[in-house]
N, C-alpha and C positions, 0 to 999 in steps of 0.2 A: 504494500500500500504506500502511495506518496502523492506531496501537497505540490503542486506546483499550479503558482497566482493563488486563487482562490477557489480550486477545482483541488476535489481530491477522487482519485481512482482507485480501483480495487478489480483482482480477479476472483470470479466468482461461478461458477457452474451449474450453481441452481439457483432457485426462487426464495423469496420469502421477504418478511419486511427487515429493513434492517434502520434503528434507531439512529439516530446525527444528535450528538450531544455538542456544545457549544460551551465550555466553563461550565461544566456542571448542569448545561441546561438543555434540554430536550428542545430541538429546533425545525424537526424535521425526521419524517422516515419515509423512506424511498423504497424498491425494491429490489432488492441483491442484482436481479439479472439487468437493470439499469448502466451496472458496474462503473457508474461515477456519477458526481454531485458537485453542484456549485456553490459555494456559499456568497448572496447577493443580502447578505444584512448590513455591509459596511463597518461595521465594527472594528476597532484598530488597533493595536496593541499586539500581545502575549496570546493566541488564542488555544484553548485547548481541547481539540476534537476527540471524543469517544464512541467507533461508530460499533454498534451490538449487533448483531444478526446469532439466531439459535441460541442465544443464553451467552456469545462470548464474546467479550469483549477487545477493542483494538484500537489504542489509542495513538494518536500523533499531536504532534507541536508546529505551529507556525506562526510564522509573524504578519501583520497585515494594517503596518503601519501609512497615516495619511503623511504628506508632503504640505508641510507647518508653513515655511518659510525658502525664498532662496535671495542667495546672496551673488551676484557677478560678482569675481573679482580681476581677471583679465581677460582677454582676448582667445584663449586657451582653457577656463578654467573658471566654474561655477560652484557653489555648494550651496546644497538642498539638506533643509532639516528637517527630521521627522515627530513624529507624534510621538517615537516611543523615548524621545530622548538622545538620540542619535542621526549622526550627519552622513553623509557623501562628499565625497571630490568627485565633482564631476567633468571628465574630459571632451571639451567642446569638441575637438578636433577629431578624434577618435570617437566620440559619441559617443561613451561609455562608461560606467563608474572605474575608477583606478583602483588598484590594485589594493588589496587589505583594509577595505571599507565595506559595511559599514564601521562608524567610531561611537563611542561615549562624544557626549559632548560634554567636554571636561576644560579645568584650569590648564591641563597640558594642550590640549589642541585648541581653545579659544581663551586663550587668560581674560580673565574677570565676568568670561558669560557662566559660568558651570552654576551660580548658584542661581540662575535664572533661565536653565534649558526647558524646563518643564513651562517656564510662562511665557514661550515667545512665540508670539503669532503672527509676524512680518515681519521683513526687514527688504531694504535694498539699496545700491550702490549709491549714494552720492553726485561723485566725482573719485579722481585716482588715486586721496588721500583718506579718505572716509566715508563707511556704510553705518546705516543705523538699523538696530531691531527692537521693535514693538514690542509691549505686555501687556497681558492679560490685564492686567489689573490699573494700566491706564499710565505707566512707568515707558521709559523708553532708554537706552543704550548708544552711547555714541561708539565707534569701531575704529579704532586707527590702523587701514590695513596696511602701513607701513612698518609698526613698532607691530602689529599681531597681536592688540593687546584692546581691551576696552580703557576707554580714557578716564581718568581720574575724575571725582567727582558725581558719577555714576553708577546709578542709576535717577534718574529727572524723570518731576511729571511735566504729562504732553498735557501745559495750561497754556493759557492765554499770552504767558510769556513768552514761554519757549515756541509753541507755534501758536503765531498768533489764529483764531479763528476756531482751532481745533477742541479746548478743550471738551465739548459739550459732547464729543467723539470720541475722547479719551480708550475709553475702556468697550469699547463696538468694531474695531479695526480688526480687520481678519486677512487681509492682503495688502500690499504695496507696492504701487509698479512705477517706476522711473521712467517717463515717458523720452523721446533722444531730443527734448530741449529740457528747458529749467522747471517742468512742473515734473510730478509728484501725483500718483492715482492711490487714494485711499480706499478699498471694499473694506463694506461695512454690514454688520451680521444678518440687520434685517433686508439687506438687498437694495441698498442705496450707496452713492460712491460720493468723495468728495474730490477735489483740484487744489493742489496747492503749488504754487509756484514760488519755488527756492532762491531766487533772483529778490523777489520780493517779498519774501520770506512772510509770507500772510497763505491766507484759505480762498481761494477767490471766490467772487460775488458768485451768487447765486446757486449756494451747493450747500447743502447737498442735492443730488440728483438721482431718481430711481437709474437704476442697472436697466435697462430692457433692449429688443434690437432697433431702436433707432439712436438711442444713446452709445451702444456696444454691440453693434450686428452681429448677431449668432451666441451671445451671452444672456441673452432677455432671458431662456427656461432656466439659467443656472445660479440666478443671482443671487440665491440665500445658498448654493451649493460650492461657491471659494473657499479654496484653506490655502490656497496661494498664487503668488504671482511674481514673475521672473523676465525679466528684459533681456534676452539673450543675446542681441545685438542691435545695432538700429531701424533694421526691419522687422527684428522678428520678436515678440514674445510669447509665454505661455501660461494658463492660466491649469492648475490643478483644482481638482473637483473632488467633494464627498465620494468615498466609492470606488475611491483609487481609478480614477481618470482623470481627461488633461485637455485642454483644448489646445491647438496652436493658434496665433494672433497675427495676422499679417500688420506692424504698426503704419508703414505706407501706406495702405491703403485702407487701415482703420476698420476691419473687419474679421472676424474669425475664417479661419480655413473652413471649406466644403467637405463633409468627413468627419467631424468629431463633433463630440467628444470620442477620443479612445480609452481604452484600457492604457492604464500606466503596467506596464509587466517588463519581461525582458526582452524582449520582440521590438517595445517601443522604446524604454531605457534601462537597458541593461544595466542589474547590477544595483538599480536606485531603491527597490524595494525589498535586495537581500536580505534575510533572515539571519543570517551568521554573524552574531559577534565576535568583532576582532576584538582583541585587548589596543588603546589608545583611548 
């Protein structure tokens, strides 16, 4: 028997019902001669399946974590955070995760983020000397990706000082996307976005704004379904979805790709929703 994505398969010879436990919980029973099962609950984390047929039991472990946050930080080289507390290096070039990843997000691989991996729900690039990552709880992080360190002083709430406009948004921000001039795309939990431009370091008029496809053609059915968003270059970004899917963004022409959402798996990005922890 084995898990791969969210499908798990099994050989089986005959019939009968066979039980799909979830964490201890009954979620589902199928029939043996089916010989596999999807699991479409979304659920993210540690999960742990126990499937029964004829009284015996057979369990396995997987992981099935969302995609939190991602950070650009070169031309070459991205990192995507996940729901269980752990990162990726992702290689633009090669398209793939590198090698001994995933990691803990810890003080060795992000000095000053580890006591705040479980609360970060966006982040993104700046400019070439600094990224920032959002919390849960309405706190925000400045990144120095020069020194590889969070800057002193830090953690700040996102008020009225530090961005002006924002506070009232604080603690609703579930994505951020660096648009290729001076603004700033805020997704926000109940399906509304705001604008802010980093030039002018304020919220612009008139925002916030519902999500739907005349404001973000081809994001309108997803807009309470962001857990993140990533600029990948200057034409392209990408938006990940509840459920472990992903949309691609064309930013030129200010519309989502024909085709998605996809499955986020290894087919799409290898390696970004590995199961295996490494030690780092």
């Amino acid at each position: 028997m084995s898990a791969s994505n969210i499908s798990i398969n099994w050989y089986s010879i005959g019939s009968g019902p066979v039980e799909i436990y979830q964490n201890d919980r009954l979620i589902d029973v199928v029939d043996a001669s089916t010989r596999s099962w999807t699991d479409y609950t979304g659920v993210q984390g540690i999960l742990d399946y126990v499937l029964v047929n004829n009284d015996t039991p057979v369990a396995l472990r997987k992981s099935a974590p969302e995609i939190i946050a991602g950070l650009d930080w070169n031309g070459s080289r991205a990192y995507y955070f996940r729901g269980d507390n752990h990162y990726v290096r992702y290689n633009k070039i090669l398209d793939k995760t590198a090698n001994d990843y995933p990691r803990t997000t810890d003080n060795s691989s992000w000095s000053g983020l580890e006591d705040y991996a479980n609360q970060v729900v966006a982040a993104f690039k700046a400019n070439s000397d600094k990224g920032y990552f959002f919390l849960s709880d309405g706190g925000y992080l400045r990144y120095d990706l020069n020194d590889d360190q969070v800057d002193s002083g830090y953690p700040k709430l996102v008020d009225n000082n530090s961005w002006p406009g924002m506070a009232s948004y604080a603690s609703k921000i579930r994505a951020a996307l660096k648009w290729s001039n001076s603004k700033v795309y805020f997704f926000l939990e109940e399906g509304n976005y705001l604008r802010y431009d980093l030039e002018d370091d304020r919220l612009d008029s008139g925002h916030p704004k519902p999500i739907n496809d005349n404001t973000w053609p081809g994001l309108g059915a997803y807009a309470t379904k962001i857990t993140a968003a990533h600029q990948w270059n200057t034409f392209r970004a990408y938006f990940f979805l509840k459920n472990q899917r992903y949309i691609r963004y064309y930013i030129t022409t200010d519309q989502a790709n024909s085709g998605y959402p996809r499955i986020t798996d290894d087919n799409t990005w290898p390696g970004l929703r590995a199961p295996d922890y490494l030690p780092g």
